[in-house]
N, C-alpha and C positions, 0 to 999 in steps of 0.2 A: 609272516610279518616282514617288513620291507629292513632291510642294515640301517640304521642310520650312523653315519661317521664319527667316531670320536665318543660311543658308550664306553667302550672299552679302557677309554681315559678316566683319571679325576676327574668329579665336574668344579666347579669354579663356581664361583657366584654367581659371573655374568650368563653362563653358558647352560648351566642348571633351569633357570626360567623358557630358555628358549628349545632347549631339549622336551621339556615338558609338554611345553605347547605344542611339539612336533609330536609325539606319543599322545596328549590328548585327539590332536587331528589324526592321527592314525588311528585310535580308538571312533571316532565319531565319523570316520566313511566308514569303514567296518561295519557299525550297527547301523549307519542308514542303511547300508546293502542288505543287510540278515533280515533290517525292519520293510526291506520292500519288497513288492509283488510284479511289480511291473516298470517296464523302462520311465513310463511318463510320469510313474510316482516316487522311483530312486534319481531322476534327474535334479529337481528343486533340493530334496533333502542330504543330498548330499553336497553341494554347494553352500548351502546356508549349514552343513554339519563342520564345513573345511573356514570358512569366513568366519565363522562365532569360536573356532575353536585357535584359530590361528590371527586372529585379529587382523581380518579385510572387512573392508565396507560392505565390496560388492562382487559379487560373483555369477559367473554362467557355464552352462554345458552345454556341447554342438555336439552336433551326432552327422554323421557322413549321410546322405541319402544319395546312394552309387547310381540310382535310378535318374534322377535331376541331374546327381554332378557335382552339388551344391552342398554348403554344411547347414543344416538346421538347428536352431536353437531348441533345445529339449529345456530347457527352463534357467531360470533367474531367480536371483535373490537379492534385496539391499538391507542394511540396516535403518531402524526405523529413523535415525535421526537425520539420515540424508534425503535429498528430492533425488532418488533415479529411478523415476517414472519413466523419462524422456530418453534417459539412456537403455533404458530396458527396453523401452519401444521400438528403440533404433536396433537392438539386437535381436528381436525379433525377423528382421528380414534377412534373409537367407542371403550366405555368401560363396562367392565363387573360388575358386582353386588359387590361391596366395592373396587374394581380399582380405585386408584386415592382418590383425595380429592371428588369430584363430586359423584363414584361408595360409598364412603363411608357415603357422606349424602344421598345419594337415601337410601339406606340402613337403614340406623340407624331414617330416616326421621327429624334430626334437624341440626339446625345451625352449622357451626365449623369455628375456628379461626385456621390461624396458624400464629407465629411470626416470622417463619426464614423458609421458602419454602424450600430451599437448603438443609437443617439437615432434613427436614422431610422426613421419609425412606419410604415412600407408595407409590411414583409417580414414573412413568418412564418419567415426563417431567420436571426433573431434573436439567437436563444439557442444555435443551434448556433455562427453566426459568433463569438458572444462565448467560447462553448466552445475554438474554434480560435484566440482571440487575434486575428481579425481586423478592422479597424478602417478604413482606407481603403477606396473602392472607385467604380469607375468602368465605364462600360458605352457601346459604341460598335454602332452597328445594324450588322449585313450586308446591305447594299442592291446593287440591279440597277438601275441609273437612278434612279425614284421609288419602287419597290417595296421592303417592307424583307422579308429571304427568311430573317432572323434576326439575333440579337444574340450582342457576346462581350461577358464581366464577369472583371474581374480584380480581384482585394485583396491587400490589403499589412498585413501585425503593426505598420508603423509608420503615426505619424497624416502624412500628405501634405498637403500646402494644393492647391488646382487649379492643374491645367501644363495650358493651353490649347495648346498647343505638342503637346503629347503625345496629349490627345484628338482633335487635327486630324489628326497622323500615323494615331492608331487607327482614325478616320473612313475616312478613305484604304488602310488597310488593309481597314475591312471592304468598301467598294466591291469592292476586289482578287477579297478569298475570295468575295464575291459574285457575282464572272462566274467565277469557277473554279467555285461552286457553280451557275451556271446551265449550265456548259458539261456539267458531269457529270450532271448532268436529263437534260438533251437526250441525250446518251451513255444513262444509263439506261435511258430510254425508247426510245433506237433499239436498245442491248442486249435488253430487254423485246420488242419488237417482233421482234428475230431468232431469239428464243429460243424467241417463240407459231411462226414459222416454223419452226425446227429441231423444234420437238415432232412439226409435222406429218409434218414431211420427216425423221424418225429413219432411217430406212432406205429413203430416197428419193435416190439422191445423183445431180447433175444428170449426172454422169460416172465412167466407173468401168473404170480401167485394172490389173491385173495383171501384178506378172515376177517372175523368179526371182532368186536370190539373185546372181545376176551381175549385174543391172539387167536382162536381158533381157525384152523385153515377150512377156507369151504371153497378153493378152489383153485388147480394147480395146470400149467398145462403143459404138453410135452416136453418141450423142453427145459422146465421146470424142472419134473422130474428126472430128467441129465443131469441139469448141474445142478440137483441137490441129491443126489446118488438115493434116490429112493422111491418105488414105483406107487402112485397113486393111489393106489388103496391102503397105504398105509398113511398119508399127507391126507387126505380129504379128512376132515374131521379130530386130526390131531392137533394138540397146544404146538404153538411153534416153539416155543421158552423149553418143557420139554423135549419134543423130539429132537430139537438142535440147542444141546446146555452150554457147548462151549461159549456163542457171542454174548451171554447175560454179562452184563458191565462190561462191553465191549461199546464201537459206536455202532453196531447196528444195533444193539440194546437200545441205547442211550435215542437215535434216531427215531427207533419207531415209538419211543415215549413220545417223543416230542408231534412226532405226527397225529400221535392218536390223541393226545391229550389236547395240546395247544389246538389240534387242527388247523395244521400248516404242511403245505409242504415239505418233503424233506429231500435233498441230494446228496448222495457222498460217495466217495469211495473208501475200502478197506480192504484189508489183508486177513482172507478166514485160515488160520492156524490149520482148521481140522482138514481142510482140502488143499493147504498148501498152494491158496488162489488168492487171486484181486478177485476183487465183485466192484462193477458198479451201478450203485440201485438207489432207484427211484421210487417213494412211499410216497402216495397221495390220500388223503382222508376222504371219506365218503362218508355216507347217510349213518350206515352201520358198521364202520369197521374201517381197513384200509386197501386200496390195491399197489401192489409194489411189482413193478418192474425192474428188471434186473438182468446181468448179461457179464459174463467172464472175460475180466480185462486181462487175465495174465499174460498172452502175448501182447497186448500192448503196453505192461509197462515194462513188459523187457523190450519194446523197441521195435515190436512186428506187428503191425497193423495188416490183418489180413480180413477179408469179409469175403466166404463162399458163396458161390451161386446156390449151392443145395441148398443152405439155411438163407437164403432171402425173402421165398416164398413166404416159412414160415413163421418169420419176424414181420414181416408186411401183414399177414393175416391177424398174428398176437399182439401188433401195435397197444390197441386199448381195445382191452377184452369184457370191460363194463361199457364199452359201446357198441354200437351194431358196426360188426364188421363185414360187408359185402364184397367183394373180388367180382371181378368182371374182365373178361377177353378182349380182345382186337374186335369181336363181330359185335360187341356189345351183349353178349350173353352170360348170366350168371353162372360164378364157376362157386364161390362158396357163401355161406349165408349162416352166422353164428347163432348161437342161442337166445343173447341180446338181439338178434332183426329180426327172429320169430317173434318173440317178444311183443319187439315192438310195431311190427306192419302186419302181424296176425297170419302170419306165411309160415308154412313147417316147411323145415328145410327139402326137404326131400321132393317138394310140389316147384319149388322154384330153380332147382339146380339146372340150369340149360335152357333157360327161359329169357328171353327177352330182358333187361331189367329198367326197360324205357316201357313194358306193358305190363307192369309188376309195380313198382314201390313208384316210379315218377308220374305225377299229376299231369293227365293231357294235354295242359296248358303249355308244360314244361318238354314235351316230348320231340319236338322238333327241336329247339335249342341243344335238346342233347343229344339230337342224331348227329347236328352240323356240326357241334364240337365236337365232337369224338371223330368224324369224319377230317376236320380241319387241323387237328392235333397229330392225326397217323400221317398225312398229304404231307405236312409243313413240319410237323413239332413244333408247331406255336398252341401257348395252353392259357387260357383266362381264368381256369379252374384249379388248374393240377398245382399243387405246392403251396394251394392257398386255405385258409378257413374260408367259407362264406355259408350265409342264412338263405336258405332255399325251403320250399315247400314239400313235403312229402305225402305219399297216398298207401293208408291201410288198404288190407283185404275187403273192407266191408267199405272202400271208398269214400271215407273220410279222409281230409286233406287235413296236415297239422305240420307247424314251422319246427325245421330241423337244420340244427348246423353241419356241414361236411369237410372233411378235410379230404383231396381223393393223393393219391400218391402214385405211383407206376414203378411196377417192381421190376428191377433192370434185370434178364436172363439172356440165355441165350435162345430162346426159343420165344417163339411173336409174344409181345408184352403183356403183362396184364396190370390192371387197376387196383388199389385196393381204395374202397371208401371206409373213413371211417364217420359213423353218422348219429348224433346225441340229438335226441325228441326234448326242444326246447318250450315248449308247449306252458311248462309252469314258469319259465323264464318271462319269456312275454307276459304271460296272465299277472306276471308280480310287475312288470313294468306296468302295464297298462294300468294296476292295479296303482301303483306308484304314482301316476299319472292323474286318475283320476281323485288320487285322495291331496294330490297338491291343488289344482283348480280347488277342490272343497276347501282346502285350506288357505288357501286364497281368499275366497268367497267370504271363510268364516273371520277370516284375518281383515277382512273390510268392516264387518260384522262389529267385530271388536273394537273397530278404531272407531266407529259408530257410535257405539258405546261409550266407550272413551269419553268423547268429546262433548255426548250427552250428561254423563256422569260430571263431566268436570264443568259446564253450566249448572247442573244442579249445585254441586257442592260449594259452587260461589253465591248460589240462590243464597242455601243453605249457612255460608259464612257469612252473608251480608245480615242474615236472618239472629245469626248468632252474637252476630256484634250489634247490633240491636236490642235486640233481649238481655248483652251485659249492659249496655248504655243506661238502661231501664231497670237492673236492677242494682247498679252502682248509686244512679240517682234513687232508688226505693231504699239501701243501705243505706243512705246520707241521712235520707229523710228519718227511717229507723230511731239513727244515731242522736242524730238532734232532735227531735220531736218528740221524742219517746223520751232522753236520760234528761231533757230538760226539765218536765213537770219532776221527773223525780228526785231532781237534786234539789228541787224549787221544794218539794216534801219533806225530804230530809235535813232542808236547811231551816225552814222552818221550826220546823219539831226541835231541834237542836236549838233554836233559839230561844223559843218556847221556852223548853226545859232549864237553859240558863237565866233567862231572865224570870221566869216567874214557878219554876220548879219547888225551889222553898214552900212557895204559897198553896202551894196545890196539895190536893190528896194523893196518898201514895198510891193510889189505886190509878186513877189519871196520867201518873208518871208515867208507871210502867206501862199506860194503853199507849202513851208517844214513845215509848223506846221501842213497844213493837213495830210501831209504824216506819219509824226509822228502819229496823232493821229490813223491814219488807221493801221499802223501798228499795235500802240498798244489795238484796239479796236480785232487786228484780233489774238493778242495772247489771249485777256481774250475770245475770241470765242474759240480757239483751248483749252487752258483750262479747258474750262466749257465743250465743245465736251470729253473731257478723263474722265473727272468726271464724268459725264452721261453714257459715257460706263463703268466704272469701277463701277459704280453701279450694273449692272448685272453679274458682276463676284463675290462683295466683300459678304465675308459668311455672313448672318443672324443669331444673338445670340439673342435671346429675353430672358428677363427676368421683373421681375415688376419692373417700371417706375414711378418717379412721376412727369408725363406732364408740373406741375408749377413750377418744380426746373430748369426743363430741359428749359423752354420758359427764366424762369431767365438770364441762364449761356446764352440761344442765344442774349439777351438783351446784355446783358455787350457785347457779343464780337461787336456788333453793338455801343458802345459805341461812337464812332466817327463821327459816322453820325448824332446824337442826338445835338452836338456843338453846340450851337449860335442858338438854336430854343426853340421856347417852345412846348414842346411834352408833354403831359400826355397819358403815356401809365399802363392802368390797367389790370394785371395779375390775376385771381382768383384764388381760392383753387382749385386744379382741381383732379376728380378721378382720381385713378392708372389705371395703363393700363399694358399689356403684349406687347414688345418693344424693337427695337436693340437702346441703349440709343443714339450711336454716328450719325446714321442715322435719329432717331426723329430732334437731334438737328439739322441736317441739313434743314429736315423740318421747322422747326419755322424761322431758321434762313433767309433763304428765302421768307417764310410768314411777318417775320419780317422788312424783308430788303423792299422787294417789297411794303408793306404799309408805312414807314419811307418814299420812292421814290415817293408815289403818295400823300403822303400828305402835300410835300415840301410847298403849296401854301397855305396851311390852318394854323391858330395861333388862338388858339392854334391847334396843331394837338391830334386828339384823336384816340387812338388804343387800342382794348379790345381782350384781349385773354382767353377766355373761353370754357366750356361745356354745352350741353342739350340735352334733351331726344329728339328723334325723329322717331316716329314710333314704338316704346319700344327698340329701340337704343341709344347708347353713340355715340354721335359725339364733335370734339371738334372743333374751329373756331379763326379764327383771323378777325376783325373787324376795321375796319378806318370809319372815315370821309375824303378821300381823293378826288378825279377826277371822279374815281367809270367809267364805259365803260359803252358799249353799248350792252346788254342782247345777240342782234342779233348774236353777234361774240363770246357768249361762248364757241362754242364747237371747237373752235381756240385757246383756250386761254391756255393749257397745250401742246401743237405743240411746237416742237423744231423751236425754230429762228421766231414764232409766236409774234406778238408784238400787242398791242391795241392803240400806241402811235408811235408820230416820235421821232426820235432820238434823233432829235435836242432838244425835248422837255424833254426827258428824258431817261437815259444812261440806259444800261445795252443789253445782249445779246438777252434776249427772249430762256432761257434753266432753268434759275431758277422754272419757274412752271412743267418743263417738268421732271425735279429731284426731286419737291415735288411728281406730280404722280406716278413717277415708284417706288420711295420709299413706299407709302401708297398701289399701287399694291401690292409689295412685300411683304407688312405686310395683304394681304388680304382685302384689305379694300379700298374704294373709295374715290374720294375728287372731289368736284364741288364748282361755285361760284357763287354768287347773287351780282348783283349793279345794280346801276342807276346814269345815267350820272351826275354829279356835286354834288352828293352826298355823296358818298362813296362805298364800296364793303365790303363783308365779305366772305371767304375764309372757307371752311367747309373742315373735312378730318375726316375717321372713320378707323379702326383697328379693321381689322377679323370680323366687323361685330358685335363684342360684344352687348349682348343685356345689361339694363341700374343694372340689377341686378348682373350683374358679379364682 
């Protein structure tokens, strides 16, 4: 951590907030560095960690590129509340050797202040700064001992006087990002360096072991059994988890879960304890299990990258050994031919070793192409093949031709060259594309299909709605007509009879009386029939609004309108808290209302009478219930009992039409949901009804 001047003092009030803020920015490049991986990702972050933590607007990092000449801007940052759009853009072009405030500390290799950015005559970003309001600004080199490897620049919208205090810390900071920027060079370049090795080595790997999806090894190969110090017949067929206990909860544990399970890729490297090595290995998922390549990095992470001629050959031939690996010579003759190219061209090895392989596995179409190339590649070492993947066509023993990808490589020795192909039978690849292929057209085809439909469908259903708005119009007007036509004669009956009765009732026989009170009565039993008939069908016309409900306010208001029936009796009727529900509110209430009425009616003979209106679970369902102690029916005749003009009772015994439960149903239809009833004769009944079904967590 870098001195900063004056800890060793009292702090002061004033001196305290600005020390802090120096120690917070020393803290916040620190963990940008720890938090980054790469120079292009520790450039931004640490700029905007130094400006947020020390209050600058705006900030940037230059990096020397020795190659140009020139300093390159590695990244920018401003706050959100300023426009330096314009000024960042202008930093973005690269500057020359004392250009700028930046070109002129690379140069001179120290600190600089400025107080007033705008007066200062070296910059061409001038008029952008004054654009952004910036005014302050100060510039601290990135050096590595004497070297400067680049510059940071920060400015401030207020005017600053020089804090020598502060450029000393920033000095001290850029040393820091300066060996963190030397350390990542060196990283680079030894990444750079492994990567011109892995190009070589794509399908070379130094080791290459084989299991199935139990861990089981079914397949190891020489130099496998090197660097796992243990000879082949004891690996083929053993648990890896056993034979090797130490990596369990290690990452090559933790890896090949993730490989075999997820089915993903895996890369890493690690440090195996029991051999005192680096490994690094590569686990890929297959049909049944995994193949993992692998290869002993210990000399390279101590810093010695060496690769023998002896082991090239056979890293080139074990690149991927679940693929057909073929080797081939300068003359174009087969040199080795693995178990996969038996496999897969129908060739035992042993018939093709020394053989042509342009009169062997390639299709005679293909066989001049590959005489010229290979002819054109040893003349020139110019290659249209070599180092690349491509889809070419291949030929079994029995002279079938089937599409196969190759990658070929050239294994560098000292003695004339050889080839290694490596070669995967794409053959179900294609058949799934084409397959792919053809079931999009179909789906195309059927997706026309559909819109066909569509379009048919939705003329019909206007047919259909014109059709249905018609048949209401018709029976709005058959309702009217109902209404009037029908309750007219009967009030014209009943009002007669009633007159009747007052004016000349005296005079009459008692026998005559009571034949016009019946007729009154029938009369008027036969309008609350027609009645209750338009209500029931205006049911299926009147729109459903749902919205949330709450069941006990709604059972409330049907209570009170019931209020008259209640008169002159003793009723205890109990309401509960009841869940909310999804609900047309004016139709519920007609439900309870009815529920209501209908238990009020049958509990006429009971005192007190008792009526519960509630909810409970049932079968992980919300139902809710109205409950008496009333008369209660006879079980046998339930599935009577919501029937229009359905009655469990005589008349005489107690009024109403026999439509009330036939409106509770259609209505709990309409909301999706069902309603059924339980009683027992002189007991009472209770009345169940559910909505959409709702399950109890809703």
């Amino acid at each position: 951590m870098p001195h900063v001047p004056g800890l060793s003092q009292p702090w002061t009030g004033v001196e305290r907030p600005r020390v802090e803020r120096h120690l917070a920015g020393q803290y916040a490049v620190a963990k940008a560095l720890a938090e980054s991986v790469t120079l292009a990702e520790a450039g931004p972050r640490i700029v905007e960690a130094v400006c947020e933590s020390l209050g600058w607007e705006l900030g940037a990092i230059w990096w020397v590129d020795e190659r140009a000449g020139v300093l390159d801007c590695m990244g920018a940052w401003h706050a959100p509340w300023i426009d330096g759009s314009e000024f960042e853009s202008e930093t973005r072009i690269p500057l020359a050797p004392g250009e700028g405030l930046p070109g002129a500390v690379w140069i001179s290799g120290e600190a600089r202040w400025v107080d007033d950015f705008g007066a200062w005559g070296q910059s061409r970003r001038k008029r952008a700064a004054a654009r952004a309001g910036l005014r302050t600004a100060f510039c601290v080199p990135v050096s590595l001992k004497e070297r400067v490897l680049g510059v940071m620049e920060f400015f401030s919208q207020e005017t600053r006087p020089p804090d020598e205090e502060l450029l000393g810390m920033m000095t001290a900071f850029g040393r820091q990002v300066g060996q963190f920027m030397e350390r990542r060079l060196v990283e680079a370049s030894l990444l750079a360096s492994q990567q011109r090795v892995v190009n070589i080595l794509q399908t070379m790997p130094a080791a290459f072991i084989a299991m199935d999806s139990r861990f089981n090894l079914t397949y190891a190969n020489d130099m496998a059994e090197r660097l796992l110090r243990k000879p082949r017949e004891e690996l083929i067929g053993a648990n890896v988890r056993k034979a090797f206990p130490e990596p369990v909860g290690t990452a090559f544990h933790a890896a090949g879960m993730t490989a075999m399970n997820e089915r993903v890729p895996v890369e890493f490297e690690e440090y195996y304890a029991a051999f005192d090595s680096w490994f690094e290995v590569h686990a890929y998922p297959v049909e049944d299990g995994l193949s993992v390549y692998f290869r002993d990095i210990t000399d390279r992470k101590q810093g010695e990258l060496a690769l023998r001629d002896s082991e090239a050959r056979t890293r080139a031939i074990l690149r991927s050994a679940m693929d057909c690996v073929v080797t081939m010579d300068q003359e174009g003759r087969i040199t080795e031919f693995n178990p996969a190219a038996e496999r897969t061209f129908g060739y035992a090895r042993d018939d093709v070793i020394g053989k042509p392989l342009a009169d062997t596995i390639v299709p005679p179409s293909l066989r001049d192409r590959h005489h010229q190339g290979l002819a054109r590649y040893l003349e020139t070492g110019v290659a249209h093949v070599i180092g690349r993947r491509v889809e070419l066509t291949g030929k079994r023993a029995d002279g079938t031709e089937f599409p196969v990808e190759v990658a070929i490589t050239r294994v560098e020795t000292t003695t004339p060259p050889l080839f290694t192909g490596y070669i995967r039978d794409i053959s179900e690849r294609k058949h799934a594309e084409q397959e792919r292929e053809r079931l999009r057209a179909e789906a195309e085809v059927r997706a026309a299909e559909v819109e066909r439909l569509n379009e048919d469908l939705e003329v019909r259903v206007a047919e259909r709605t014109a059709e249905l708005e018609a048949s209401n119009r018709e029976l709005e007007a058959f309702s009217y007509s109902v209404s009037h036509d029908l309750r007219a004669p009967l009030r014209a009956i009943d009002g007669f009879s009633r007159i009747v009765l007052k004016d000349h009732g005296p005079a009459m026989p008692e026998e005559a009386r009571e034949y016009l009170e019946i007729v009154r009565e029938g009369a008027q039993q036969m309008g609350r029939l027609i009645d209750d008939l338009l209500a029931f069908a205006r049911l299926g016309r009147q729109s459903l609004v749902k919205r949330p409900v709450d069941p006990s306010e709604v059972a409330r208001r049907s209570l009170a309108q019931l209020r008259p029936e209640l008169e002159g009796r003793e009723v205890d009727v109990r309401i509960d808290q009841l869940p909310l529900c999804q609900a047309d509110p004016s139709l519920l209430q007609q439900v309870y209302v009815n529920l209501l009425s209908n238990a009020l009616k049958f509990t006429r003979t009971r005192s007190p009478a008792v009526i519960e209106v509630g909810s409970r679970e049932l079968e992980g369902h919300r139902v809710y219930f109205v409950e008496d102690n009333g008369v209660g029916f006879d079980m046998r005749y339930a599935d009577k009992l919501f029937g229009v003009f359905q009655r469990m009772h005589r008349s005489e015994e107690y009024e109403g039409t026999g439509v009330g439960l036939a409106i509770v149903q259609r209505i709990v239809h309409r909301h999706g949901g069902r309603v059924w009833a339980e009683a027992e004769r002189g007991v009472g009944a209770t009345f169940f009804f559910s909505l959409e079904g709702g399950t109890t967590d809703e």
